[in-house]
C-alpha positions in Angstrom: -2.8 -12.7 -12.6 1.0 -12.0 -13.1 3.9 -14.6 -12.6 5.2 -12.3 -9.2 1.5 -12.8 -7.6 1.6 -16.6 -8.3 4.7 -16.7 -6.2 3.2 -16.9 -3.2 7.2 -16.9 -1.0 7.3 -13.3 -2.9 4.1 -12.3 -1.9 4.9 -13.2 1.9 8.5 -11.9 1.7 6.8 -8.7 0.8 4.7 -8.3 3.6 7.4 -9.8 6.2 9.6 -6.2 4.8 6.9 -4.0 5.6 6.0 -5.7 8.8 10.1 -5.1 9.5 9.7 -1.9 8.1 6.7 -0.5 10.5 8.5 -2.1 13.2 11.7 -0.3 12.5 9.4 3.5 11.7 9.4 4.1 15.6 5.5 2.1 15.9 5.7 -0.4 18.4 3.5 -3.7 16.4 1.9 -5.7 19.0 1.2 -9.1 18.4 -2.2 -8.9 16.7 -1.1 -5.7 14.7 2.2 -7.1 13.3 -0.1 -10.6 12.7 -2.5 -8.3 10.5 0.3 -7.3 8.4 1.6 -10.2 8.3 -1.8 -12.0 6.9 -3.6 -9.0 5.1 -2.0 -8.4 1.5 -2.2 -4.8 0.5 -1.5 -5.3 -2.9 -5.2 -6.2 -3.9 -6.4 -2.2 -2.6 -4.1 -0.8 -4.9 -4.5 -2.4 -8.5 -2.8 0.9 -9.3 -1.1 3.7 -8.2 0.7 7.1 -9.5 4.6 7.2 -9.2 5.9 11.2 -9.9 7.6 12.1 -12.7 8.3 15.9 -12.9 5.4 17.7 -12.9 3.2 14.5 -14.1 2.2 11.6 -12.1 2.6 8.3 -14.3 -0.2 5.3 -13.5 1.5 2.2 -12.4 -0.3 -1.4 -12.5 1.5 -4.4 -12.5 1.0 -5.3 -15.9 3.3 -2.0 -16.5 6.2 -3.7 -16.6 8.4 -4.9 -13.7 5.9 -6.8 -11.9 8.4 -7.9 -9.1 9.4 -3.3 -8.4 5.5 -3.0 -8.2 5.2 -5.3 -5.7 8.0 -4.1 -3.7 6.7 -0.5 -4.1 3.6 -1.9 -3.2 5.1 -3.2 0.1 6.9 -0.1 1.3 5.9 2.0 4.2 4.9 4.5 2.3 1.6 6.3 1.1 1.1 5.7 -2.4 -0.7 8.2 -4.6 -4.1 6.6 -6.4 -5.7 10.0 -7.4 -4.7 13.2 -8.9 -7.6 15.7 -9.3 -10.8 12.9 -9.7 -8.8 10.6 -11.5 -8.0 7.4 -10.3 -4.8 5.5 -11.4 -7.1 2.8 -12.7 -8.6 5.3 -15.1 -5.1 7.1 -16.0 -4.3 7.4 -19.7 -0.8 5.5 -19.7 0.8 8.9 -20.2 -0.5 10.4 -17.0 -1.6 13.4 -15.5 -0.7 16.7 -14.0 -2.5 18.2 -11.2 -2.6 18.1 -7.3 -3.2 14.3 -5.4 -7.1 13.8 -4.4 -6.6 10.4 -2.3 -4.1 7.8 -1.2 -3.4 4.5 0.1 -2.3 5.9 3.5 0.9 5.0 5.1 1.0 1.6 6.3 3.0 2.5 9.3 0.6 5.4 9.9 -2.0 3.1 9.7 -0.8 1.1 12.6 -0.1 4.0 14.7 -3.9 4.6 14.4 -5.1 1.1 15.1 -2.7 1.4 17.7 -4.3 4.4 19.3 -8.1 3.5 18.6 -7.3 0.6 21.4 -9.6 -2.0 20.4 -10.1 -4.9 22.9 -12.3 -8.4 22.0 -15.7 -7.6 22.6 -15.6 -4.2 21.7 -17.8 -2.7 18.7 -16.2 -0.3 16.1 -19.4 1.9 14.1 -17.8 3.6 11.0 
């Protein structure tokens, strides 16, 4: 594990910005919702993740360099790109690939505005 994970104050400073950031996107976080940010790291679903460049998309892990910008990028309210045309980030040759995105880490904010919506009450049962 990298230096940035160990820090656990990062780690939570991360998740306290895109709690902020959700709240600030327009979704109204009620209390269970913004604790589930809060205590759910996202970081640990996406090992790795494709950053644009041009026409390519370039994996990024955190052993890529800048731990401390992944983690941040990690913790944005955005949707991050994990698969271009079958290939997963994980399985990316460092130089990348070219092609149209296949899945993604969906927007965290977007996220919320589903959970939000699906209007889940103790004692109910989700099936998938």
């Amino acid at each position: 594990m990298t230096q940035v994970l160990e820090d656990e104050q990062h780690v939570i400073r991360a998740r306290v910005s895109l709690t902020r950031q959700i709240d600030r996107g327009g979704v109204v976080l009620s209390s269970p919702l913004a604790e589930a940010f809060l205590n759910v790291p996202r970081h640990p679903f996406v090992p790795a993740f494709y950053r644009r460049q041009g026409e390519r998309f370039i994996p990024w892990r955190i052993t890529d360099g800048d731990a401390e910008a992944w983690l941040d990028a990690v913790y944005t309210d955005d949707s991050l790109i994990t698969e271009v045309d079958g290939v997963h980030a994980e399985q990316a040759a460092p130089g990348g690939v070219t092609g149209v995105p296949t899945s993604s880490s969906t927007a965290p904010g977007l996220m919320a505005d589903m959970l939000d919506a699906l209007d889940v009450h103790e004692g109910d049962e989700v099936y998938l």
